[in-house]
N, C-alpha and C positions, 0 to 999 in steps of 0.2 A: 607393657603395652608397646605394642609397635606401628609404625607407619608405614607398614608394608603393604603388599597388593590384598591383603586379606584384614588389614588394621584399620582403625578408627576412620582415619583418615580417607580412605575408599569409602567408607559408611558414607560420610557425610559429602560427598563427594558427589553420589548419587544421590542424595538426598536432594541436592540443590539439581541435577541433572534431569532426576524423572520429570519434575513439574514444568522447568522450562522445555524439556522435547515434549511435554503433554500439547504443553497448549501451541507451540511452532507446529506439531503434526496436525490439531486443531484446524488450524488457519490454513495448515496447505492442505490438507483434505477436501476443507467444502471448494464444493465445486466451484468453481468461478461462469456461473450461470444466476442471469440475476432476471429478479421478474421485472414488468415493465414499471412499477411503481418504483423498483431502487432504481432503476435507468435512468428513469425521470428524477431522482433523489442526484446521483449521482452528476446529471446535466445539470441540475441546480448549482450544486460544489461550485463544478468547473467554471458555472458563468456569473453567477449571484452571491454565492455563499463563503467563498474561502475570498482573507482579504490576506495578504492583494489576490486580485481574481487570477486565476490559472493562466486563464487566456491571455490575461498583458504579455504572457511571457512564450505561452506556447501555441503552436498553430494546431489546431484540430478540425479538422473539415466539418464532423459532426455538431461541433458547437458552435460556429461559425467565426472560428476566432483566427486571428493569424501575427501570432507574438513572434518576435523575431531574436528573441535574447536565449531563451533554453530550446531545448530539442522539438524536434517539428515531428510531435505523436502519433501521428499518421504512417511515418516514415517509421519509426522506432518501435511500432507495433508492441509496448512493454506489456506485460505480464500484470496482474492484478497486483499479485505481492512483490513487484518492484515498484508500482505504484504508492502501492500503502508505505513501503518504507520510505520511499521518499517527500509522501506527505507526512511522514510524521514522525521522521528524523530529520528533516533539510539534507542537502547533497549536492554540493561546489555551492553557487551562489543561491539558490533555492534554500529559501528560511521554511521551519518546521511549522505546521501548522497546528500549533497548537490549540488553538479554540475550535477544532472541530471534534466534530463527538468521535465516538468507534465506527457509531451508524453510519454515518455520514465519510467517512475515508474508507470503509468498506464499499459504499456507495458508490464515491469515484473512484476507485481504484478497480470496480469490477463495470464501470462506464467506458472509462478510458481502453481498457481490455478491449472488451465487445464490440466500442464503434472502429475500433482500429483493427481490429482479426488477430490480438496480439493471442498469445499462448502462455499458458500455466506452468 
């Protein structure tokens, strides 16, 4: 047995590879087009629903918020999937948000896109 480009090792290699590029292709595939119900879903996140609320921290015109300690959203026009990751890994002083669903960081992460003009 060998652990060469065509051994074991290659097997399983791909093994663990195809499922996580499944579901990464997944997630950047759908469009980051949300209907007005996740918009609305999503506004909620940002001002009601994630503790600590968004807005202490960050400024969004849309929401009417204006945090002065992380990036000013508006300006930074982020992507849905820089969104999501950073709800739900934390990144510099922004802690993870863990008690929010999948629905609901999908929600805000494709909110925060749309009212900003940000891009995919």
């Amino acid at each position: 047995m060998s652990g060469g480009a065509d051994g074991p090792l290659r097997e399983t290699a791909m093994s663990v590879r195809r499922p996580l590029a499944a579901v990464l292709l997944a997630f950047l595939a759908t469009p980051a087009v949300a209907d007005p119900a996740q918009l609305e879903l999503g506004k909620r996140v940002f001002t009601e629903l994630a503790e600590p609320r968004c807005g202490a921290c960050h400024t969004l015109a849309d929401a009417g918020t204006k945090g002065e300690l992380g990036p000013v959203l508006d300006t930074l026009k982020p992507s849905a999937s820089r969104v999501a990751t950073a709800v739900s890994n934390g990144i510099g002083v922004m802690p993870a948000f863990e008690d929010l669903s999948e629905e609901q960081v999908k929600a805000v992460a494709l909110y925060v896109q749309t009212v900003t003009g940000g891009k995919e």
